[in-house]
Phi, psi and omega in degrees: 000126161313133157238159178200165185271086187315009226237292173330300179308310168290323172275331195256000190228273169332274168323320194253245203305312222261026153044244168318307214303317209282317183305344178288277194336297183294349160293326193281333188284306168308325160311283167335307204257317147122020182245126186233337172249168170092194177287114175213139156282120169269133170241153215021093195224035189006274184268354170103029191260357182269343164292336202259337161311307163263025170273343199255312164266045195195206206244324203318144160270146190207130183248090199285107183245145200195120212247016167237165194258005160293351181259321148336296197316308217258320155329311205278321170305324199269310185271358161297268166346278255242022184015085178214049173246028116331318188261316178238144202206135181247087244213115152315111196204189182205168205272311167339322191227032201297135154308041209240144163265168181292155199033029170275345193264116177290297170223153157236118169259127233204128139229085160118015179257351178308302194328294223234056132275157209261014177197089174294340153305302165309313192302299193290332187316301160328291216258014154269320194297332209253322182284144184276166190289150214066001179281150187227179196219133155209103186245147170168244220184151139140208183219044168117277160234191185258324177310325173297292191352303185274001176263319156283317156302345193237004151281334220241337222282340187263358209248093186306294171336303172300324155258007182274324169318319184266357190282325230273314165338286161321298147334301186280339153195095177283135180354291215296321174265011151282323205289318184296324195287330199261305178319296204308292157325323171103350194301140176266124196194158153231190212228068205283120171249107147243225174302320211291308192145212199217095204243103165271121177246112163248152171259148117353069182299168181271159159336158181249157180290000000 
């Protein structure tokens, strides 16, 4: 499990450089997946800012789950400012065990939290478990474009630690070891790599008649 100084995180990182970066995603997940109603999960979604980005440009109810609990805590702050708490709620939970029934779920979007579960496979599983058949998933990683990308690296270009830690990320799971983790599962799902980021998108199938 990550640990971290939430507070730190949310203002010099969510809040600060990386912004740009969450309304992008969520236009993109949504885009990708064409689900604009219903129930979605931000899953490791620490203070909550790509959940309250995709309450804001859709119908979605939205649920920021997250397993430590500073990160709740700076969520529930974060949809309070951004007066969204009619729309978005934040609850403790970890993607191995989400706290859901099976087929309630519309869409779950994750960013950058697979990288630190502490069993990705139990997580996509859950999180087939938790979607209803046509509910789609787009977990993965990046920042948007290539232009953020590079607006954040070259904010970054000095910060050894921090690139070696995403160097070291990468290295450790690359596209070739999501497309086996999905084969291995059975998930009919791919594995998008580009400017964009490192994106696994699956649908549910529906039910058979």
């Amino acid at each position: 499990m990550l640990a971290m100084n939430a507070r730190q995180y949310n203002e010099q990182t969510m809040k600060g450089l990386f912004r740009k970066i969450y309304p992008v995603i969520a236009e993109q997940a949504m885009a990708r997946t064409g689900i604009r109603s219903g129930l979605c999960l931000d899953l490791g979604g620490g203070p909550g800012m790509l959940g309250i980005c995709v309450a804001k440009a859709s119908d979605l109810q939205v649920v920021i789950v997250d397993p430590l609990l500073e990160c709740i805590e700076q969520a529930n702050q974060n949809i309070a400012e951004h007066r969204m708490a009619d729309r978005v709620t934040a609850e403790l939970g970890q993607a191995e065990a989400l706290p859901f029934r099976a087929g309630s779920v519309d869409l779950v979007v994750s960013r950058g939290s697979i990288y630190f579960w502490e069993d990705q496979r139990l997580g996509l599983r859950e999180i087939l478990r938790v979607l209803r058949p046509g509910g789609w998933a787009f977990v993965g990683g990046g920042f948007g474009t290539r232009e953020l990308r590079d607006e954040i690296l070259a904010e970054k270009a000095h910060d050894s630690e921090w690139n070696k830690a995403r160097k070291a990320r990468g290295n450790q799971h690359p596209p070739e070891h999501f497309r086996a983790m999905l084969a291995e599962l059975a998930i009919d799902g791919v594995v998008d790599s580009g400017d964009e980021g490192m994106w696994i998108v699956f649908c549910k199938p529906q039910a058979s008649a």
